[in-house]
C-alpha positions in Angstrom: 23.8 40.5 71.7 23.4 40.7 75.5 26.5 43.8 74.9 24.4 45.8 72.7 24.1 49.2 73.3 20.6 51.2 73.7 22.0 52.9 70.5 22.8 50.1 68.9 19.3 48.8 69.4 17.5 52.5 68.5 19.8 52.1 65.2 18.3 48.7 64.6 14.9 49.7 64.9 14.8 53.2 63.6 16.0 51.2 59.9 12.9 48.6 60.3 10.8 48.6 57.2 7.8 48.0 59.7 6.6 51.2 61.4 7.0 51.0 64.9 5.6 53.1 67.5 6.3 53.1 71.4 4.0 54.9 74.0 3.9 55.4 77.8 0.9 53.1 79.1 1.7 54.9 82.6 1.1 58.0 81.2 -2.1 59.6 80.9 -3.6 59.5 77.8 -0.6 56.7 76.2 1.6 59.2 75.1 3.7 58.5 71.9 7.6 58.0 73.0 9.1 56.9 69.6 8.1 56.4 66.1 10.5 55.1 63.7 11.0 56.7 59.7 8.7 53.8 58.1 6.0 54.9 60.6 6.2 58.9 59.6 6.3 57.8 56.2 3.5 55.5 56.1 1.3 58.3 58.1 2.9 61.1 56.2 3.1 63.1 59.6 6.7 63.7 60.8 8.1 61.9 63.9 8.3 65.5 65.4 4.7 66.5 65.3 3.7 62.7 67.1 5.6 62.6 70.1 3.7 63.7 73.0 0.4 62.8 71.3 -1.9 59.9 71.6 -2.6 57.7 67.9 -6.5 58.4 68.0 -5.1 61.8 65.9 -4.8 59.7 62.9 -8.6 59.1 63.0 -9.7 62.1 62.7 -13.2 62.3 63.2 -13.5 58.8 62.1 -13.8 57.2 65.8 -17.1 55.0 65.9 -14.9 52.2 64.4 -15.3 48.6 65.5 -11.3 47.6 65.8 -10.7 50.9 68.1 -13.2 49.7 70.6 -11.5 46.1 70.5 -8.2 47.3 70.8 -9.3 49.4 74.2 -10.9 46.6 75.3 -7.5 44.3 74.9 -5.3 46.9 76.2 -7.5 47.3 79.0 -7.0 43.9 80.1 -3.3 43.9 79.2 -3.2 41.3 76.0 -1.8 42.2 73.3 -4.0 42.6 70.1 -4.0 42.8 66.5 -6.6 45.1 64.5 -7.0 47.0 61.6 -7.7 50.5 61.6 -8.8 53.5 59.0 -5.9 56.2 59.5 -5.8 59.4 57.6 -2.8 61.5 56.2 -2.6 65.3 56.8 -4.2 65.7 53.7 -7.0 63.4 54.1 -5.9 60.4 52.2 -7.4 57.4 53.9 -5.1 54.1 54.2 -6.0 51.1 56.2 -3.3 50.8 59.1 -2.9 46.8 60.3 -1.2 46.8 63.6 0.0 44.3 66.5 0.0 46.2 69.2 1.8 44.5 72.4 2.1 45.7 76.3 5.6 45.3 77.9 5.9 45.2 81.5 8.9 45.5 84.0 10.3 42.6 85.8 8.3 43.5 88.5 5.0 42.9 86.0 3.8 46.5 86.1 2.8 47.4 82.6 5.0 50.3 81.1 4.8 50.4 77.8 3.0 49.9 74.6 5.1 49.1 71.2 2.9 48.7 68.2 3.8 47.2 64.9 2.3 48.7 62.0 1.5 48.6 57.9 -0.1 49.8 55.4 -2.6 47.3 54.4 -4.5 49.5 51.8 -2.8 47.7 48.5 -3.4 44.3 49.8 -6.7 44.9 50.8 -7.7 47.0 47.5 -5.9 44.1 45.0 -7.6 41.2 46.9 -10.6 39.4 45.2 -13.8 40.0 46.6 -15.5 36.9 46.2 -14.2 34.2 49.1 -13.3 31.1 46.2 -10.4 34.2 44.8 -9.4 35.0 48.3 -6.3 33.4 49.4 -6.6 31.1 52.8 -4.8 33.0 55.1 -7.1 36.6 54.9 -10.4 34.1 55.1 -9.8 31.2 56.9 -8.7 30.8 60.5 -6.2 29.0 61.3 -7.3 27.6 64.8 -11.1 26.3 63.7 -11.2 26.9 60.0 -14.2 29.2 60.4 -13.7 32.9 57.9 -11.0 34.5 59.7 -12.2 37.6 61.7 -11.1 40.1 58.4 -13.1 38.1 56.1 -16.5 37.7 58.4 -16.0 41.6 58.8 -15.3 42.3 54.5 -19.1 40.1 54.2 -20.5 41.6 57.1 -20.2 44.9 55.0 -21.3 43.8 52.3 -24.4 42.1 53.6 -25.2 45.1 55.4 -25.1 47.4 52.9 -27.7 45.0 51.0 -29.9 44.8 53.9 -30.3 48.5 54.2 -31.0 48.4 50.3 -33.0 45.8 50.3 -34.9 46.6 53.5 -34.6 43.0 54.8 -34.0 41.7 58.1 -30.3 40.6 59.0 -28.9 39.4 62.4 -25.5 38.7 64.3 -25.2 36.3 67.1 -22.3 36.4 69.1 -21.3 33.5 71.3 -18.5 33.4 73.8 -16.9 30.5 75.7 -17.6 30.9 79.1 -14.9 31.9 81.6 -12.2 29.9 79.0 -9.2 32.2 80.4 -10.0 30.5 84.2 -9.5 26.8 81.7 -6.8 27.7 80.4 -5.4 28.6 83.6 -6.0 25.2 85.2 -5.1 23.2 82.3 -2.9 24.9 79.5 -3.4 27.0 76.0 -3.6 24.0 73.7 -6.3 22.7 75.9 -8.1 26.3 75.3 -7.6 25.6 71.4 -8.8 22.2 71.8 -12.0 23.6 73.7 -12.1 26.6 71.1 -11.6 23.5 67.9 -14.9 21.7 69.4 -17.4 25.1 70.0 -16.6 25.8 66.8 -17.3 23.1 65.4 -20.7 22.9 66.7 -21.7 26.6 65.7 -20.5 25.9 62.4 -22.6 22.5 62.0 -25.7 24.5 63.0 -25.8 27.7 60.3 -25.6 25.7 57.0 -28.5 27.5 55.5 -27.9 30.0 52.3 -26.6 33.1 53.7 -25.6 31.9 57.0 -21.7 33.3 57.8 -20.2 31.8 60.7 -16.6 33.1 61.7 -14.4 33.3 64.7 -14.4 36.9 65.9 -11.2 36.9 68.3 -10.0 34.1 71.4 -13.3 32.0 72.5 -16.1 34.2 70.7 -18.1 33.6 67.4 -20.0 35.6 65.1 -22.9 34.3 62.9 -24.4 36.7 60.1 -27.6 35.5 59.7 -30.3 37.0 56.9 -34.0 37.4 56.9 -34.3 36.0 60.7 -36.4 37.9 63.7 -35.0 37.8 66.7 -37.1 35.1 67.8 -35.8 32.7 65.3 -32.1 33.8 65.9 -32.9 33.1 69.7 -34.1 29.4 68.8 -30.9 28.3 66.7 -28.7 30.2 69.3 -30.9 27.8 72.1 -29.7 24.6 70.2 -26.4 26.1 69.8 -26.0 26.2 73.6 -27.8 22.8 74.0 -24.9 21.3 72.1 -22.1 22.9 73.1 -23.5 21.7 77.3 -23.9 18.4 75.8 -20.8 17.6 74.6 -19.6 17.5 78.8 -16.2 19.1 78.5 -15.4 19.1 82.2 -14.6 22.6 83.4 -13.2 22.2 86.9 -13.5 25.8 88.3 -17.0 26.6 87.5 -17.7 24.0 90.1 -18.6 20.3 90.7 -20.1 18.2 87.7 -20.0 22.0 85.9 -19.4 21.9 82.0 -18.3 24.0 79.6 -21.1 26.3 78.4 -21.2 29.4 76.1 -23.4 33.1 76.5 -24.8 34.7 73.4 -25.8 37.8 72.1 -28.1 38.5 69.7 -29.5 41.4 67.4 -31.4 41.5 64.6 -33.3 44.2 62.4 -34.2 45.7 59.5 -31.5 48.6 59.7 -32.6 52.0 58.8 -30.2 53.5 55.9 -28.9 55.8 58.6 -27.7 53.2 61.0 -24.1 52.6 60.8 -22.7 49.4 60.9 -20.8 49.7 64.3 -24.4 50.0 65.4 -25.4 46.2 65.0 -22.0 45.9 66.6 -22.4 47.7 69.9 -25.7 46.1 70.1 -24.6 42.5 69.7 -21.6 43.0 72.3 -24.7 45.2 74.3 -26.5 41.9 74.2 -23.7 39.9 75.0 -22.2 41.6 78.5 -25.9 41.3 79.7 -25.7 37.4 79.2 -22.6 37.7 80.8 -23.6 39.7 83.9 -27.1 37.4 83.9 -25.1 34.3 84.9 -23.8 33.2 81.6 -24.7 29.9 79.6 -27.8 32.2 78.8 -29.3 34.0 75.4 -30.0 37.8 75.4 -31.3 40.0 72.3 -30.5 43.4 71.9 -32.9 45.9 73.3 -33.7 49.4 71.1 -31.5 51.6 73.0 -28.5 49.5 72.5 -28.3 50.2 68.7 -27.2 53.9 69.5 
């Protein structure tokens, strides 16, 4: 293998059935470098009219998504991240793109290069059962803490949102976030992150077990509760106990300092949402919310303020 030519390895990927894209990340912009044939034909564009271009043209005008601003964020810090994304054909066709997108660095560690993974989702998604007892385990559950998987919490989210605006009743999200997990995974290992991630969880998911409640794991150390009918205040009292329990199960963490435990931040919004509020709205709000608790001194509670909803 280790006699391979570059051709021999362009060969091997240019016949993959998954489309695969490679970009500059030292470039301005993340030019495209290479797309294979299963990529043009899954985006209908040809390979010819992507190079030199960065993805966001397969959006269109459809940019205020939710998945695009997480995969920024993860690229940002250099992790790799897997989303799923509304593309659009040259003749408008939408089809639901569900890519792995991974940074390569040089052996000197300075990130070069972007290769994504992609496919078309759109069949899978359309022929999938809508309520969660027909959905098979691996699109709703999560693996790690058995909470909906991040796909699932985002299909009900959608729904419940669209109700809301019908209905005209209140609804809230409450993110939490592990605080500082990557410096405890850093001092002990991964699987001691999952085992800290396996115990939050449990705890948020013991304390939403009233009708309507959704609680999910959103991505690494955060969770996302869907919560209906609740004012802020409410939201801010179980989020309160939340916090109280996850401080008194005293899971050591060493680098916040001495007899420091593991604690989580939270962000919350809640409101009756106007029928012309998108749903990346409550979104932006929530994660709004959440920096602030963040930049506050974390193991703290912040609700969304008016402005943060635009």
């Amino acid at each position: 293998m280790n006699n391979w030519s570059a051709e021999a390895w362009r060969r091997v990927v240019e016949s993959s059935p998954e489309g695969i894209v490679i970009c500059d990340a030292a470039a301005r912009d993340c030019p495209v470098l290479f797309v294979n044939a299963a990529f043009a034909d899954m985006c209908g564009y040809p390979a010819a009219a992507l190079l030199g271009t960065n993805l966001r043209i397969l959006q269109g005008t459809d940019r205020d998504q939710e998945a695009r601003t997480r995969l920024r964020e993860s690229l940002d810090r250099g992790e790799p991240a897997r989303v799923l994304v509304r593309n659009y054909r040259p003749d408008g066709s939408l089809f639901w793109n569900e890519m792995v997108v991974q940074p390569v660095r040089s052996p000197a560690g300075q990130l070069t290069h972007y290769i994504g993974y992609h496919r078309d989702a759109s069949e899978r998604l359309k022929g999938a059962e809508r309520s969660q007892e027909g959905l098979p385990t691996w699109l709703r559950e999560d693996r790690l803490t058995g909470l909906h998987s991040r796909a699932y919490f985002e299909e009900l989210l959608q729904r419940d949102w669209v109700l809301a605006q019908r209905d005209s009743h209140e609804i809230g999200l409450t993110l939490f976030d592990i605080d500082d997990l990557g410096a405890y995974n850093d001092k002990f290992d991964r699987s001691a992150g999952d085992a800290c991630i396996r115990r939050v969880a449990r705890v948020v998911g013991a304390a939403y077990k009233r009708r309507g409640d959704l609680v999910g794991r959103w991505e690494g150390g955060t969770f996302a509760v869907l919560t209906q009918g609740e004012a802020a205040d409410k939201a801010t009292h179980y989020a309160q106990v939340v916090s109280q329990r996850v401080r008194d199960l005293l899971m050591h963490h060493p680098t916040t300092g001495a007899g420091r435990y593991v604690t989580v931040s939270a962000g919350i919004a809640s409101l009756v949402p106007p029928r012309a509020l998108p749903l990346e709205g409550l979104l932006k709000a929530c994660r709004a919310a959440l920096k602030r608790a963040k930049v506050n001194g974390k193991d703290g509670i912040e609700n969304a303020e008016a402005g943060d909803f635009h």
